[in-house]
Rosetta silent file (secondary structure, phi, psi, omega in degrees, C-alpha in Angstrom):
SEQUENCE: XXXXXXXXXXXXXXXXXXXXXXXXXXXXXXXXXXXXXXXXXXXXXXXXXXXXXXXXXXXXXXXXXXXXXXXXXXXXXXXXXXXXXXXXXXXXXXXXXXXXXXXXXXXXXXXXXXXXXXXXXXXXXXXXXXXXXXXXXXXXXXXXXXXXXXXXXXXXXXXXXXXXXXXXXXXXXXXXXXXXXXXXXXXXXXXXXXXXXXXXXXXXXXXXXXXXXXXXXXXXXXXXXXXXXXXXXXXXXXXXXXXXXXXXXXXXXXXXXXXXXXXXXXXXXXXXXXXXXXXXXXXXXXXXXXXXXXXXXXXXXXXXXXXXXX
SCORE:     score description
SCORE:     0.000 S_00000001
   1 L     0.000  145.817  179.362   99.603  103.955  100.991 S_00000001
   2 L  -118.811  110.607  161.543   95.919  102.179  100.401 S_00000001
   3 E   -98.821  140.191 -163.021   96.098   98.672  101.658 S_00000001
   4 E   -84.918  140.201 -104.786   93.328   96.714  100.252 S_00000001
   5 L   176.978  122.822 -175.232   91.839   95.017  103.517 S_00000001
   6 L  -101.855  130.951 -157.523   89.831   91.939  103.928 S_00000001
   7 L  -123.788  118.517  179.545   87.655   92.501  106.463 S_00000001
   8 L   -65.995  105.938  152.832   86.184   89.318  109.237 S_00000001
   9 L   -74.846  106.347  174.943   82.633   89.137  110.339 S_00000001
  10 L  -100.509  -35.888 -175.120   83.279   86.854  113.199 S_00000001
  11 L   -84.850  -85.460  164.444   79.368   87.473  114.707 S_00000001
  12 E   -89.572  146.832 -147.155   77.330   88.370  111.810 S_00000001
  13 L   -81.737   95.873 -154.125   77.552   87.470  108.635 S_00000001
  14 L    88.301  -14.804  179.973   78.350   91.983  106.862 S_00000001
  15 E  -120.379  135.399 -160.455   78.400   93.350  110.102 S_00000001
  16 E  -136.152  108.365  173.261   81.183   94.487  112.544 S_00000001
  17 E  -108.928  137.998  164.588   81.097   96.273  115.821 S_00000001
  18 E  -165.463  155.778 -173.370   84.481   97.252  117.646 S_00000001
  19 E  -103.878  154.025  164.604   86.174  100.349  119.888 S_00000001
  20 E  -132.958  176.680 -174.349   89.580  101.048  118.786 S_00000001
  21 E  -146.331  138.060 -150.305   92.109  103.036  120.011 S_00000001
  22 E  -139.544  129.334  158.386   94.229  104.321  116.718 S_00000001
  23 E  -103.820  -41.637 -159.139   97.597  106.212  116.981 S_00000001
  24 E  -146.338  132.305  155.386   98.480  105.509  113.214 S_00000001
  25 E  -135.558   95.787 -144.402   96.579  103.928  110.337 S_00000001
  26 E   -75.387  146.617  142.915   98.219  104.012  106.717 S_00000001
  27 E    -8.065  114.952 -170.697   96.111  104.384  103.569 S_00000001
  28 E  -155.941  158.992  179.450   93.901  101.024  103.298 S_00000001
  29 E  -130.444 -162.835  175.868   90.544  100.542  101.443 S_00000001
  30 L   158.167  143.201 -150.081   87.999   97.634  102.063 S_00000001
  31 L   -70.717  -21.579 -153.229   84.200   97.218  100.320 S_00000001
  32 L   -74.207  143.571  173.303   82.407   97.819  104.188 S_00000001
  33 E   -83.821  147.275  169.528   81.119  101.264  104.554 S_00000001
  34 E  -124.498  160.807  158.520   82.169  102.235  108.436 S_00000001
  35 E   -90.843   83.371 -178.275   80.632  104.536  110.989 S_00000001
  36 E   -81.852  126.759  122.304   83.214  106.067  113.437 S_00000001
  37 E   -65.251  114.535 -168.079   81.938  107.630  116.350 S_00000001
  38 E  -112.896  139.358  174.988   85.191  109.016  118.514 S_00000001
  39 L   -87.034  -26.020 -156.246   84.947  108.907  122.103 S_00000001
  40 L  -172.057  122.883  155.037   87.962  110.300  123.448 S_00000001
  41 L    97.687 -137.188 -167.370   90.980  112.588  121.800 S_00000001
  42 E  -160.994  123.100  179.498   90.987  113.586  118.074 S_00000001
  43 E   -80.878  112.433 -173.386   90.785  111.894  114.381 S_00000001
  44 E   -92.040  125.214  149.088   92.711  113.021  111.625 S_00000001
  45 E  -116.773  130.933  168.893   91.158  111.360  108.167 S_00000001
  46 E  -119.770  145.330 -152.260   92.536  111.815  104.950 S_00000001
  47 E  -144.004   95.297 -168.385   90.914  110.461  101.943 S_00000001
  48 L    60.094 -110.999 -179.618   93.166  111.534   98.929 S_00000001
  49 L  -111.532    0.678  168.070   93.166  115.499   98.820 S_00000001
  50 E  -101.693  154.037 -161.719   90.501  115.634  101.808 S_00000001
  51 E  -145.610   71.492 -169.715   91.457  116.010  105.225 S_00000001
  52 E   -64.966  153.855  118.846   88.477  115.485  107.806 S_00000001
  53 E  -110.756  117.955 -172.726   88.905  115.989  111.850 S_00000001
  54 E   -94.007  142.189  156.620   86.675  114.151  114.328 S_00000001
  55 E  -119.946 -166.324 -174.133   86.627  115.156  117.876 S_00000001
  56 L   -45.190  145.536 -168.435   84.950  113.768  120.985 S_00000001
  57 L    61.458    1.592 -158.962   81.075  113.125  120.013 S_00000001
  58 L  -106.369  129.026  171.704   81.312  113.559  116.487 S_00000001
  59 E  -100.272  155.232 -178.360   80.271  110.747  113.997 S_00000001
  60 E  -149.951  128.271 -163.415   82.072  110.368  110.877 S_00000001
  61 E  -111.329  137.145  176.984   80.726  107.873  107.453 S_00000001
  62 E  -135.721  125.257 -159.681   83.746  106.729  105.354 S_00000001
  63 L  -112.097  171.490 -172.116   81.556  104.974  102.491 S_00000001
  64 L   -29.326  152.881  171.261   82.280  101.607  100.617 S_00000001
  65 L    23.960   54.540  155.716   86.044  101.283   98.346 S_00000001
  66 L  -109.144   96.651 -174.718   86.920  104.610   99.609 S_00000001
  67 L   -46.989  153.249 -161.688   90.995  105.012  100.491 S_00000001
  68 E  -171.871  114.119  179.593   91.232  106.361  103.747 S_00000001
  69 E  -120.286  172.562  174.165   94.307  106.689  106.607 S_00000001
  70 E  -105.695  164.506  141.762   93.987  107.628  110.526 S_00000001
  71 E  -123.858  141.996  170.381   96.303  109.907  112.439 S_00000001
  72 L  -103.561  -56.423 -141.738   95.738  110.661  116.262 S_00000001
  73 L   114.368 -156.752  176.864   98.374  113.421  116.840 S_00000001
  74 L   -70.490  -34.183 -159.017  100.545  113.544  120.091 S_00000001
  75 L  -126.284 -150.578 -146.925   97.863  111.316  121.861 S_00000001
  76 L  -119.856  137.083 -164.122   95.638  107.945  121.018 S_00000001
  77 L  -108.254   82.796 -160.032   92.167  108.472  119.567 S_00000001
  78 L  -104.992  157.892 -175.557   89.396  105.744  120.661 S_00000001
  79 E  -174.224  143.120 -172.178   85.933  105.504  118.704 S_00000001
  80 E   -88.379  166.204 -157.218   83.805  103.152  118.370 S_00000001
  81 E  -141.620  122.955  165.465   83.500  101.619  114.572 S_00000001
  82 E  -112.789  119.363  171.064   80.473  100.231  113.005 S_00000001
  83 E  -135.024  121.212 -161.511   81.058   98.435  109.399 S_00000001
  84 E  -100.974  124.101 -158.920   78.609   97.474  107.174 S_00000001
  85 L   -87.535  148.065  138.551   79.236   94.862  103.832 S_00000001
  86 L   -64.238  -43.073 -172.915   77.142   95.506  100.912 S_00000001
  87 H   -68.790    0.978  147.351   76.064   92.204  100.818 S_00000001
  88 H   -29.010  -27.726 -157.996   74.023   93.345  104.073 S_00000001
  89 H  -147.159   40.208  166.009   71.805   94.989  101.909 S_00000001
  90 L   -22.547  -43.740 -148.466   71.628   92.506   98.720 S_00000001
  91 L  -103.613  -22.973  175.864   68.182   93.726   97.875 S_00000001
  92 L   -50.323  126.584  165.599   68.873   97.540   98.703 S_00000001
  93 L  -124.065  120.036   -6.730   68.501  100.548   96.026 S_00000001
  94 L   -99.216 -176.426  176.000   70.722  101.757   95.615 S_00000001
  95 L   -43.481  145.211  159.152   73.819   99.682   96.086 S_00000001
  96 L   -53.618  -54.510  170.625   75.947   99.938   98.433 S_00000001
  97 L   -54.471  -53.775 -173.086   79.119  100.091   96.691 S_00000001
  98 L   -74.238  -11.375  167.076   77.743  102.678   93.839 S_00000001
  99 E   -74.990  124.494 -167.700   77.238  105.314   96.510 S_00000001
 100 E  -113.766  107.177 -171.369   79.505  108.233   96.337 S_00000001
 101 E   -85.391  146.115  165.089   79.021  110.622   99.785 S_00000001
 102 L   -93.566  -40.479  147.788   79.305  114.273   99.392 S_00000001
 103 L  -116.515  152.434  175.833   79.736  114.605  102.936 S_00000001
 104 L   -81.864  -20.287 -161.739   81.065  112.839  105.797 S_00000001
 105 L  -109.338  110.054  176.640   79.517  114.516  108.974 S_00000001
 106 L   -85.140  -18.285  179.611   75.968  113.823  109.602 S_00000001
 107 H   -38.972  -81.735  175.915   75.574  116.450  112.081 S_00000001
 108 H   -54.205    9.958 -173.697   75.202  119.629  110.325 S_00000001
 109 H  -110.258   -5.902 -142.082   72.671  117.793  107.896 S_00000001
 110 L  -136.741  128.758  147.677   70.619  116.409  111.052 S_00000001
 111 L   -46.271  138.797  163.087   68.531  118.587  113.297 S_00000001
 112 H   -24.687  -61.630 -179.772   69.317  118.096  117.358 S_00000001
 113 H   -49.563  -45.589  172.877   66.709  115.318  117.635 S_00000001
 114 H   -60.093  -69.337  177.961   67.736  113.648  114.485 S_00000001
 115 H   -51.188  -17.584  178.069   71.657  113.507  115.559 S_00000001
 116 H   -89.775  -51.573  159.291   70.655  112.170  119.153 S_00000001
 117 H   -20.119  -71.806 -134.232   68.481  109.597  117.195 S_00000001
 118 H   -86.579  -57.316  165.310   71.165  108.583  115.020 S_00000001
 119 H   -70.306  -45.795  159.643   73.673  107.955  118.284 S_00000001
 120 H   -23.284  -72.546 -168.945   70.832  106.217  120.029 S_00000001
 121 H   -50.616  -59.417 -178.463   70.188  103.733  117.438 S_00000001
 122 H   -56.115  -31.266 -171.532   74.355  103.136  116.821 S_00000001
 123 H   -95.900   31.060  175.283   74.859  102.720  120.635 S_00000001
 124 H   -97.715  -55.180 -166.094   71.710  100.134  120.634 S_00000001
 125 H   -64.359  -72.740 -163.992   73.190   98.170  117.788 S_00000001
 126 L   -56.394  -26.225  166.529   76.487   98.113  119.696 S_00000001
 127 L   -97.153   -7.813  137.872   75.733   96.914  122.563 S_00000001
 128 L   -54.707 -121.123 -140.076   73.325   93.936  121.311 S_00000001
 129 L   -20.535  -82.020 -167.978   76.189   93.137  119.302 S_00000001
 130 L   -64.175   -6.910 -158.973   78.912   92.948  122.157 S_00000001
 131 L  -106.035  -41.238 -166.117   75.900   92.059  124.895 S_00000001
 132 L    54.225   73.267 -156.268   74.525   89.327  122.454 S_00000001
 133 L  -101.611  148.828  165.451   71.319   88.736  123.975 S_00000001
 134 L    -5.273  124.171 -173.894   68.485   86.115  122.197 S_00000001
 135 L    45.596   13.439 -141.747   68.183   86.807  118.675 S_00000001
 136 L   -82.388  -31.360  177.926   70.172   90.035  119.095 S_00000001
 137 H   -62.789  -25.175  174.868   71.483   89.297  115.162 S_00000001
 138 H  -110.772   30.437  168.223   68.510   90.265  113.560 S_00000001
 139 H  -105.840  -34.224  168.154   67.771   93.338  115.461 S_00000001
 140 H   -43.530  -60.030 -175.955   71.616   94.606  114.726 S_00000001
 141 H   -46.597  -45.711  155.591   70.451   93.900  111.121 S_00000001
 142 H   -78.440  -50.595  155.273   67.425   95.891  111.442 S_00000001
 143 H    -0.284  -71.764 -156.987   69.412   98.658  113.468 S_00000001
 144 H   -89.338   -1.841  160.244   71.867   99.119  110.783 S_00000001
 145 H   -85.907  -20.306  175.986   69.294   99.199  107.785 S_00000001
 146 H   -94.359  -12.740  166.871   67.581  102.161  109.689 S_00000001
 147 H   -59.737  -74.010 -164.297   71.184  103.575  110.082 S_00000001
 148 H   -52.702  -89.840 -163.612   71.640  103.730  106.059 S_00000001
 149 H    -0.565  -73.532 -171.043   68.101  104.995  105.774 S_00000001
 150 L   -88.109   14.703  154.346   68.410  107.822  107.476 S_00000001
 151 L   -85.609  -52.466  163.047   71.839  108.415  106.199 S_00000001
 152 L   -29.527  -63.606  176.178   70.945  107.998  102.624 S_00000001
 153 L   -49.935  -30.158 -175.370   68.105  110.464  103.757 S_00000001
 154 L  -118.618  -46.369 -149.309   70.109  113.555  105.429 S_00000001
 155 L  -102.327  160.048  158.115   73.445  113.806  103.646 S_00000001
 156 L  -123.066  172.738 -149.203   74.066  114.070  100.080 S_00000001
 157 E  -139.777  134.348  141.568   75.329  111.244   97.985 S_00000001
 158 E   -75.498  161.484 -145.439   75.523  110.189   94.187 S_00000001
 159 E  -137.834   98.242  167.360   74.728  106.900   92.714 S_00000001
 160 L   -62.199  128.154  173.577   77.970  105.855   90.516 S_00000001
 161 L   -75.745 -165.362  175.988   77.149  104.285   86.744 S_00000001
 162 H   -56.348  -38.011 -171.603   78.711  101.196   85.427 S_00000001
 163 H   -69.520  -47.913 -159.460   81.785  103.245   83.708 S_00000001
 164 H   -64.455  -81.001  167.379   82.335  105.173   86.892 S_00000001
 165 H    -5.687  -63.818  156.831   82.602  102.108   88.834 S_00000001
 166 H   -27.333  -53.314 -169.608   84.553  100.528   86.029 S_00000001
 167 H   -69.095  -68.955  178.921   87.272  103.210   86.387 S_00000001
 168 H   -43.651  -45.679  174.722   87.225  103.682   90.261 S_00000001
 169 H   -64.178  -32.812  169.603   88.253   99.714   89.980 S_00000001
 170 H   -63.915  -48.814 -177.450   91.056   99.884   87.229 S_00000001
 171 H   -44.114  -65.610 -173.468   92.457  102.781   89.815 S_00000001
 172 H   -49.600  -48.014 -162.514   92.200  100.364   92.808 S_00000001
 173 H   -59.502  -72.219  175.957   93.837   97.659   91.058 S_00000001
 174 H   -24.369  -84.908  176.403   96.855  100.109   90.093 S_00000001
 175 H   -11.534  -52.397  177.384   97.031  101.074   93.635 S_00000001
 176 H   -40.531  -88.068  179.403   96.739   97.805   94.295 S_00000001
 177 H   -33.110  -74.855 -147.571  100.419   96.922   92.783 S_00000001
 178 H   -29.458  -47.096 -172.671  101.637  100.186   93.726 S_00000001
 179 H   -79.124  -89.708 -172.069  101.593   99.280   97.706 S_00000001
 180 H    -2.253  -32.102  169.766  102.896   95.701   96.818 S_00000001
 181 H   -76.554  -53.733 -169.950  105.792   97.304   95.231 S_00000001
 182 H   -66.414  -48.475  155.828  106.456   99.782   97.788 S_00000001
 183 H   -42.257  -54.708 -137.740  106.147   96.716  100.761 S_00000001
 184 H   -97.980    1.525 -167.613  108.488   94.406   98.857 S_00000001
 185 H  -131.580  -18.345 -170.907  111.011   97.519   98.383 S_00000001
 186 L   -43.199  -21.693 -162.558  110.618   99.996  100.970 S_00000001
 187 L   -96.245  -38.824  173.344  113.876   98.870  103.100 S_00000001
 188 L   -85.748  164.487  161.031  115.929   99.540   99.770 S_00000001
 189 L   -62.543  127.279 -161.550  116.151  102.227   97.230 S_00000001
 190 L  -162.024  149.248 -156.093  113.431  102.593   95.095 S_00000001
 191 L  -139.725  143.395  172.531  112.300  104.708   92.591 S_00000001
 192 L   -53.837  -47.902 -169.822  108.799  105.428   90.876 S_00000001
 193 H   -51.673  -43.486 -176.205  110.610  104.785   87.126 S_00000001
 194 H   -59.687  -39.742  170.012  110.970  101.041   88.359 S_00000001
 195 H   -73.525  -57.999 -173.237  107.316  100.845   88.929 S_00000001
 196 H   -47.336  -33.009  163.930  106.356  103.027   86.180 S_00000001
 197 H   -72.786  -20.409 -179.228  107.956  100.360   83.536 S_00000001
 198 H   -85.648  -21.705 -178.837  106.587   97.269   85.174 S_00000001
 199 H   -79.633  -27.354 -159.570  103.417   99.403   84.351 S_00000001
 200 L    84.016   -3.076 -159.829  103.609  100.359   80.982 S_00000001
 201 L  -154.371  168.267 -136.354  102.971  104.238   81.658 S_00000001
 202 L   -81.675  158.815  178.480  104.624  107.383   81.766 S_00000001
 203 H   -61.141  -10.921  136.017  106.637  108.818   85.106 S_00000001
 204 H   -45.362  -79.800 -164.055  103.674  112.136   84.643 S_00000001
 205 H   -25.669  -93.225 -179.644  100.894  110.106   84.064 S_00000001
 206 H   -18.653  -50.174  145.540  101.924  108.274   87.348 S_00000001
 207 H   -55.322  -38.246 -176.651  103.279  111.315   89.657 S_00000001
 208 H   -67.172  -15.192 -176.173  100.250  112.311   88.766 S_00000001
 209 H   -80.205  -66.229  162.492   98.197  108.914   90.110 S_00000001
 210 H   -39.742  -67.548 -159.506   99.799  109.148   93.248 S_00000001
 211 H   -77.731  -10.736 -174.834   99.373  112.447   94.258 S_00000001
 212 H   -81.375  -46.852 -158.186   95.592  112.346   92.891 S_00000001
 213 H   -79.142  -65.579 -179.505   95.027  108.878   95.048 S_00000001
 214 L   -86.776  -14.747 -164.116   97.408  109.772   98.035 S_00000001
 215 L    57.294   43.993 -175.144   97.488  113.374   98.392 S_00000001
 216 L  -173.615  150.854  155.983  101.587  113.053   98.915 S_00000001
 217 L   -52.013  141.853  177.187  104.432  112.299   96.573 S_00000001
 218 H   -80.140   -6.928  168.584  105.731  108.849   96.120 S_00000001
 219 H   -68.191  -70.861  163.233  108.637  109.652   97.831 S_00000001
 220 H   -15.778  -55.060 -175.847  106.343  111.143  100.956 S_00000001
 221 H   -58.452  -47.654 -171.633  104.796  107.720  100.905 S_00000001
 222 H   -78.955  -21.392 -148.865  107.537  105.332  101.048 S_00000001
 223 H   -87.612  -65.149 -136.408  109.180  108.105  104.067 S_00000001
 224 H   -64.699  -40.075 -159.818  105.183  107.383  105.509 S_00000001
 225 H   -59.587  -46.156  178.157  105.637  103.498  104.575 S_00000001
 226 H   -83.862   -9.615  157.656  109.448  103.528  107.040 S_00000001
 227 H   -73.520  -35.609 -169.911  108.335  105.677  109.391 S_00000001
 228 H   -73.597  -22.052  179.897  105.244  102.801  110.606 S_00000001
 229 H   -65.048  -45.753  164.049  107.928  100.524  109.779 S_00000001
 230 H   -54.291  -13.482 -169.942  110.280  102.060  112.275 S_00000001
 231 H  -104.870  -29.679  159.667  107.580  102.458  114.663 S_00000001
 232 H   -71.907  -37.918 -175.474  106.743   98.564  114.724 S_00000001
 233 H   -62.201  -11.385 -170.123  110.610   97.729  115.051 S_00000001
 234 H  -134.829   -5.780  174.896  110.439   99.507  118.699 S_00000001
 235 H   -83.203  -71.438  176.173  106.986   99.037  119.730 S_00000001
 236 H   -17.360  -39.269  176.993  108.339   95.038  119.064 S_00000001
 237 L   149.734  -25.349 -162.817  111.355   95.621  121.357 S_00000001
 238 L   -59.752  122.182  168.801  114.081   96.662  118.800 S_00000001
 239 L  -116.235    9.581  162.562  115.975   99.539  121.102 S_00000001
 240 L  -110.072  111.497 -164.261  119.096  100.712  119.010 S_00000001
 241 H   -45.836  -50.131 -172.086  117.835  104.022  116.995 S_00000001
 242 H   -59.223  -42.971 -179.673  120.847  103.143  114.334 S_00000001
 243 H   -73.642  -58.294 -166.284  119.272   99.631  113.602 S_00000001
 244 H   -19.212  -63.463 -155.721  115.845  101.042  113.523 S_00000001
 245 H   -58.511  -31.629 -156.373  116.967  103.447  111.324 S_00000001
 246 H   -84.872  -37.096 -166.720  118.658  101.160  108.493 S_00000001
 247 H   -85.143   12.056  154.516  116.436   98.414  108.749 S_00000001
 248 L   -91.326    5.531 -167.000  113.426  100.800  108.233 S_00000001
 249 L    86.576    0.512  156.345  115.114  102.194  105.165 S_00000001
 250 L   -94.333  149.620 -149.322  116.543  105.375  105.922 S_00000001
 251 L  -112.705  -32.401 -158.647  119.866  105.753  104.770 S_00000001
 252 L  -116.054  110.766  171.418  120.408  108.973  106.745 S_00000001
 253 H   -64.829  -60.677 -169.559  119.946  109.036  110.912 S_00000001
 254 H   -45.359  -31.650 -167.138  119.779  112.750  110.965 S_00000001
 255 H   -98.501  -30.117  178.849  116.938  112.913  108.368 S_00000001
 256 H   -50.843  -72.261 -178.487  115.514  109.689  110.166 S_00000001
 257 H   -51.255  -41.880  179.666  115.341  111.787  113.677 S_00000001
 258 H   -68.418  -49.687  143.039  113.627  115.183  111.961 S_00000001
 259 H    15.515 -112.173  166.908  111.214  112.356  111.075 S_00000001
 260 H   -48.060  -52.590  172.163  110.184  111.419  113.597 S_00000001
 261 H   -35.664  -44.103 -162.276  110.684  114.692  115.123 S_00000001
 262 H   -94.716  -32.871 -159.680  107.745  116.340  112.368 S_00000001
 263 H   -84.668  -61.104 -167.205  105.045  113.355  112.644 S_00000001
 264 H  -111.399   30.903  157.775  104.637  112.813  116.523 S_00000001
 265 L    57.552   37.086  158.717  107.161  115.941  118.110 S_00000001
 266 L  -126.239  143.006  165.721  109.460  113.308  119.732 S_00000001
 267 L   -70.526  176.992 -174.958  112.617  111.928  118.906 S_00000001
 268 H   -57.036  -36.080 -170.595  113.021  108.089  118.063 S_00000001
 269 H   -47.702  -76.053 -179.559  114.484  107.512  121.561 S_00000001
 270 H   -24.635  -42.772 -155.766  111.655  109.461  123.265 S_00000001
 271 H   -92.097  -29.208 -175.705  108.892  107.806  121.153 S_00000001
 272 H   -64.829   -5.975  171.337  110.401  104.226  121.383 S_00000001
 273 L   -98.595    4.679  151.373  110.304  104.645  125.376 S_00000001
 274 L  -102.176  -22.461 -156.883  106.715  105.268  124.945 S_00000001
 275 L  -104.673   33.031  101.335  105.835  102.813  122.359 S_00000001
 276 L  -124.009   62.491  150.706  106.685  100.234  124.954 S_00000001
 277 L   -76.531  131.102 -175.830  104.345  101.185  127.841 S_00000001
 278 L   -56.629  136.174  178.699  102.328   98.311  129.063 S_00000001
 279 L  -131.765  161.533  157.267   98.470   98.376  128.077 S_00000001
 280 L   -84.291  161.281 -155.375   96.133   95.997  129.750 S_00000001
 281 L   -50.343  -28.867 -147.059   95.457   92.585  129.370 S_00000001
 282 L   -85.956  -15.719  172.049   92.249   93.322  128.123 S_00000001
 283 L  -129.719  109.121 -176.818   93.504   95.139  125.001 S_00000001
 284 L  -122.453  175.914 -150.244   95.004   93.822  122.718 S_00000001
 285 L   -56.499  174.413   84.030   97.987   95.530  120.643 S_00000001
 286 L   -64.036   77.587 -176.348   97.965   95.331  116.628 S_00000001
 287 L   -91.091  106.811 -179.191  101.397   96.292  115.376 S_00000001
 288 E  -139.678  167.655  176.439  102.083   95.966  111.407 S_00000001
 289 L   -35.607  -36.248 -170.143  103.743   97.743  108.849 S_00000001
 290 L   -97.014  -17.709  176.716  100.426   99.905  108.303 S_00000001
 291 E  -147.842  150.988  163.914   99.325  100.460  112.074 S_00000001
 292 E  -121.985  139.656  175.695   99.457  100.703  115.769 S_00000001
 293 E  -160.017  131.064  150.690   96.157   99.919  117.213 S_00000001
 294 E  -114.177  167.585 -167.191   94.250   98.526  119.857 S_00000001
 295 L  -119.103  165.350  169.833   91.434   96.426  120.010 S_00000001
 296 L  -111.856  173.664 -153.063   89.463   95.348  123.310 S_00000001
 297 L  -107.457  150.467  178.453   88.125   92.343  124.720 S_00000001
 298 H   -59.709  -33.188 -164.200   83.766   92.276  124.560 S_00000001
 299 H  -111.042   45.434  118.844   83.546   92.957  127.853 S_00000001
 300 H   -83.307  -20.588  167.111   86.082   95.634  128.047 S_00000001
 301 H   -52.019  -55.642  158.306   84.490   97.056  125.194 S_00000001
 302 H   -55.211  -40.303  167.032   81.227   97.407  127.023 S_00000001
 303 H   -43.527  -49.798 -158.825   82.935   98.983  130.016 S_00000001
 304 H  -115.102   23.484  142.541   84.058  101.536  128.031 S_00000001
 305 H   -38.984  -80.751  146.038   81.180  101.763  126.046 S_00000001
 306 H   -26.376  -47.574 -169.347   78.945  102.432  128.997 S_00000001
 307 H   -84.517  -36.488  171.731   81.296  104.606  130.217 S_00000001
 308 H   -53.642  -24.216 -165.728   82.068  107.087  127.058 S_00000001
 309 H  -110.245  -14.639  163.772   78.054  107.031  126.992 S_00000001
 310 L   -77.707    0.000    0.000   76.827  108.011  130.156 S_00000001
């Protein structure tokens, strides 16, 4: 699934610092390029037919209107996240948005010094940002223009024209419907043909759209879209596996449990008796159709900032 994502600058006006802690994050796009740096477990990203893994220390660039989901695995994956707007960099050649990355990993592009650099600078910027000290907004600002620089500088990247752009937008839009369809139907039966006629275009064309866009089947998808749905009904509270199951849109328990059973190597019971263990106040939960996540508080953020970093 790609949900298109509106993204808040509550401190500066293009710029976003926050640690997360990620179990599950469905297919979502949004214009800000981000910077993950993971602290602690291990990041599955898939981007279409690529399939990235971050582990502990490892930075990872996911660039502007580029679909993108998380996975952790059996356990919870925290990293801190830097995200930058194009309109950050109004004046900036080239655009943000028209860059197309060839790789994700700055590491193997970056000599020792350079890669030590590169986390210096992000764990400067993060902690003016969460520390907020005098003027601390325009040094983030310069921070994260000396970020791009020397990304723009080590990995390599293409500069999209006008058509390319053009295209990459008609796609998003399609997409666009697609998860809107699949949300307003997911709990029922539903079939690709049903879309494909509200579309105009053929059930090929279309398998073919998917599977280019998602790397999975549209069936695969809506199974991904009721499993997070099942997995919010019991982090919420819901504790009989049979309601779970119908009111997430499986039809079948048995196929429901192997589910579960293939994504995180628990049954529903088992994972719904974990998915409501107590976190601290200090974090708090996100539960939606598309994720389980948590976010921290500034100054738990710095705790464990500080601590991931000494």
């Amino acid at each position: 699934m790609r949900e298109v994502e509106i993204i808040r600058h509550p401190q500066i006006d293009g710029l976003h610092v926050f640690l997360d802690t990620v179990d599950y994050r469905t297919p979502h796009v949004h214009r800000e390029l981000e910077l993950l740096w993971v602290f602690d477990g291990r990041l599955t990203v898939r981007s279409g037919a690529l399939q990235r893994e971050a582990g502990p220390d490892d930075i990872m660039l996911i660039g502007s209107n580029q679909t993108h989901e998380f996975y952790s695995g059996k356990t919870s994956c925290t990293f801190l996240c830097l995200q930058i707007a194009p309109d950050l960099l109004r004046n900036a050649r080239p655009a943000l948005e028209t860059v197309r990355w060839e790789e994700a990993f700055p590491k193997p592009r970056m000599t020792g010094k350079e890669y030590a650099d590169l986390k210096q600078r992000l764990l400067s910027l993060a902690c003016e940002y969460l520390e907020r000290p005098p003027y601390y907004e325009l040094d983030c600002v310069g921070q994260a223009h000396l970020l791009l620089c020397g990304l723009l500088k080590a990995l390599p990247h293409q500069v999209l024209s006008p058509e390319e752009l053009a295209e990459r937008d008609r796609r998003s839009e399609r997409l666009r419907r697609l998860i809107a369809f699949v949300d307003k139907n997911y709990r029922n039966r539903i079939r690709l043909t049903d879309f494909a006629e509200s579309e105009g275009l053929s059930m090929s064309y279309l398998s073919h759209f998917v599977k280019q866009m998602l790397n999975q089947s549209f069936q695969e998808y809506v199974n991904t879209v009721r499993f997070s749905a099942a997995c919010k009904l019991m982090a919420s509270g819901q504790t009989k596996m049979l309601d779970v199951c119908l009111d997430a849109g499986f039809s079948d328990y048995r196929y429901f449990s192997q589910t579960f059973q293939k994504r995180v190597g628990l049954t529903p019971e088992a994972y719904s008796r974990q998915a409501r263990v107590a976190v601290p106040e200090e974090a708090k939960i996100h539960r939606s159709l598309h994720s389980l996540e948590r976010f921290y508080s500034r100054e738990k953020s710095l705790e464990l900032l500080r601590s991931f970093t000494s």
